[in-house]
N, C-alpha and C positions, 0 to 999 in steps of 0.2 A: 504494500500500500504506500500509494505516493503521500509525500508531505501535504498536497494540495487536499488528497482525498482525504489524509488523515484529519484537516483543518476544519472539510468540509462535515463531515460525521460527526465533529464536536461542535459546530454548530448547529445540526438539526439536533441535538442531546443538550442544546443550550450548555455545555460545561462552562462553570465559572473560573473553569483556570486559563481562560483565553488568554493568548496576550496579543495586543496590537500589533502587532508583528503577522502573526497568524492570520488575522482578520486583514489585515492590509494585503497580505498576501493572494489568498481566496479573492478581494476582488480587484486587484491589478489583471491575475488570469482570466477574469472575463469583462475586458475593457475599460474598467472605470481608471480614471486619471485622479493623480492626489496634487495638493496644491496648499502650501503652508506658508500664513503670514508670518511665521518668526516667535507663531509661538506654541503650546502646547498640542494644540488643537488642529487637525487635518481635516480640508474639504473633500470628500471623496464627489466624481459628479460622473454620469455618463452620458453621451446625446442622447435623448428622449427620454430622460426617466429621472425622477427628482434626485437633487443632489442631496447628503447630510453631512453632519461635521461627526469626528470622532476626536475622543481626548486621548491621549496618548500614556494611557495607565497602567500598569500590569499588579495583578489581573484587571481585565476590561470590567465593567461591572454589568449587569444581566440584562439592566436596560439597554445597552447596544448593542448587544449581542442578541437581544430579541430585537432588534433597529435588522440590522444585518442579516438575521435569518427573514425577518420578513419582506425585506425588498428581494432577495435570491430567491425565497418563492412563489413572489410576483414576476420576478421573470421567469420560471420555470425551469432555475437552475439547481435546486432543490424538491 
């Protein structure tokens, strides 16, 4: 099992030991672009589909990581 799958499987299990890294990872491989003003916080965005911010935490805390599992299941990459 790849890194990307093992990254993906802990987010549909919601695990709280994500870390930004992980989550940043999962969606650089399916198009989203990151964009950082200098400070904690990252804009993930991709064309046609809303963009969010993510803080740069470890562990991520569950409300992003339900952020993330639920726009991946809006695109039906989950």
């Amino acid at each position: 099992m790849s890194k990307y799958e093992k990254a993906l499987e802990r987010i549909r299990k919601l695990d709280k030991g994500l870390t930004f890294e992980e989550l940043a990872h999962v969606l650089k491989k399916n198009g989203y672009t990151i964009r950082n003003n200098g400070s904690s916080h990252y804009f993930f965005s991709k064309p046609n589909v809303y963009g969010f911010t993510l803080p740069r935490h470890k562990p991520m805390n569950l409300t992003y990581i339900r952020l993330v599992k639920e726009t991946l299941e809006r695109e039906g990459i989950l």
